[in-house]
C-alpha positions as CSV (number, residue, x, y, z in Angstrom):
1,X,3.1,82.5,170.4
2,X,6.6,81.2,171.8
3,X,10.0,82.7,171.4
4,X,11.2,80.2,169.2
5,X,9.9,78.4,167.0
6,X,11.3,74.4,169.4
7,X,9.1,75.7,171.7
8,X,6.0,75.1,170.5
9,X,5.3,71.4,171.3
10,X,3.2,70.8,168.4
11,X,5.8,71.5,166.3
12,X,8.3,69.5,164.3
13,X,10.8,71.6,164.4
14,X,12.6,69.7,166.5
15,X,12.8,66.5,164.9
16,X,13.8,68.1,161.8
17,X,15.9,70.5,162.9
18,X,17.6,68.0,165.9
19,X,17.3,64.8,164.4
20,X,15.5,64.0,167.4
21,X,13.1,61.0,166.5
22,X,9.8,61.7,166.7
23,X,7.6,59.1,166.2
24,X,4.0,61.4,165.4
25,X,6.6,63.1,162.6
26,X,7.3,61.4,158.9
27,X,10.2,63.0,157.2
28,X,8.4,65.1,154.0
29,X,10.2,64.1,150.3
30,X,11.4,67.8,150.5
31,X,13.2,68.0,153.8
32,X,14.9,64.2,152.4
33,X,16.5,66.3,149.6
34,X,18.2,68.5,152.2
35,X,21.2,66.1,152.4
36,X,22.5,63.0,152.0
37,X,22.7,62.3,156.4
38,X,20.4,63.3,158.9
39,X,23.4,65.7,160.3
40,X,23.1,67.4,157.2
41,X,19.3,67.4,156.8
42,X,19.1,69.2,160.1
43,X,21.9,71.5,159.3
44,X,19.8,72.8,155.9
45,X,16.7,72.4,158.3
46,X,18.1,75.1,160.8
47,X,19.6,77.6,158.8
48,X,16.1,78.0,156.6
49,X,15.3,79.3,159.8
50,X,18.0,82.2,160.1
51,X,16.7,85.5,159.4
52,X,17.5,87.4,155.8
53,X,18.0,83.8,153.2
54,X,19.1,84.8,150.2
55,X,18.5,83.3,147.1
56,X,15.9,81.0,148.7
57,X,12.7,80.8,146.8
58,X,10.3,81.2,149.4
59,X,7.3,80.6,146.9
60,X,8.2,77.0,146.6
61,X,7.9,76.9,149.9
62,X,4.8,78.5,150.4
63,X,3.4,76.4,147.6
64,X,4.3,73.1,150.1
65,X,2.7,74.5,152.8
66,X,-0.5,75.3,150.6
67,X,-0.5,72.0,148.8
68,X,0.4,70.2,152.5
69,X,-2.6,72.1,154.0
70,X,-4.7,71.3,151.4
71,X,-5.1,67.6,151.8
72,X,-7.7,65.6,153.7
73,X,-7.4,66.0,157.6
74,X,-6.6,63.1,159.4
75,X,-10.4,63.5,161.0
76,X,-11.6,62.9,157.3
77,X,-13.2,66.0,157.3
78,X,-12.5,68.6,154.4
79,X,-10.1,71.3,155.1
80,X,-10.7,75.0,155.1
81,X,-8.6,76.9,152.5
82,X,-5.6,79.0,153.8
83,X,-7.5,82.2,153.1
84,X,-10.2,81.3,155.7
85,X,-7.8,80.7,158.0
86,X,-6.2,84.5,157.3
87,X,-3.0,82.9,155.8
């Protein structure tokens, strides 16, 4: 694991959470609806990250992630559900 969360280089944190372009990274419909600017996208982007969010509905999140990891891979090859992977 890495101390935070930019340095894993697999990541996208930091195009989402920098604006820095990425070109391996399309922005997701959700993080568009952050704001109406890239400034501001990133701005929402970073403070989901802050410890102790209140009235954030992490389940909608969680249902993203399990609805994102859920798709065909890239490879063509099916994926394994989120349980498998201890998730």
């Amino acid at each position: 694991m890495v101390a935070n969360v930019g340095g894993y280089r697999w990541s996208s944190f930091l195009a989402n959470a920098t604006g820095h372009e990425n070109v391996m990274i399309a922005p997701h419909p959700v993080y568009q609806k952050l704001g109406d600017t890239q400034a501001a996208r990133a701005y929402a982007y970073r403070k989901s990250f802050e410890e102790d969010l209140k009235g954030v509905d992490r389940s909608a999140i969680e249902d993203e992630i399990r609805s994102a990891t859920t798709q065909p891979r890239s490879d063509g090859k099916a994926p394994r559900p989120l349980e498998e992977k201890g998730v």
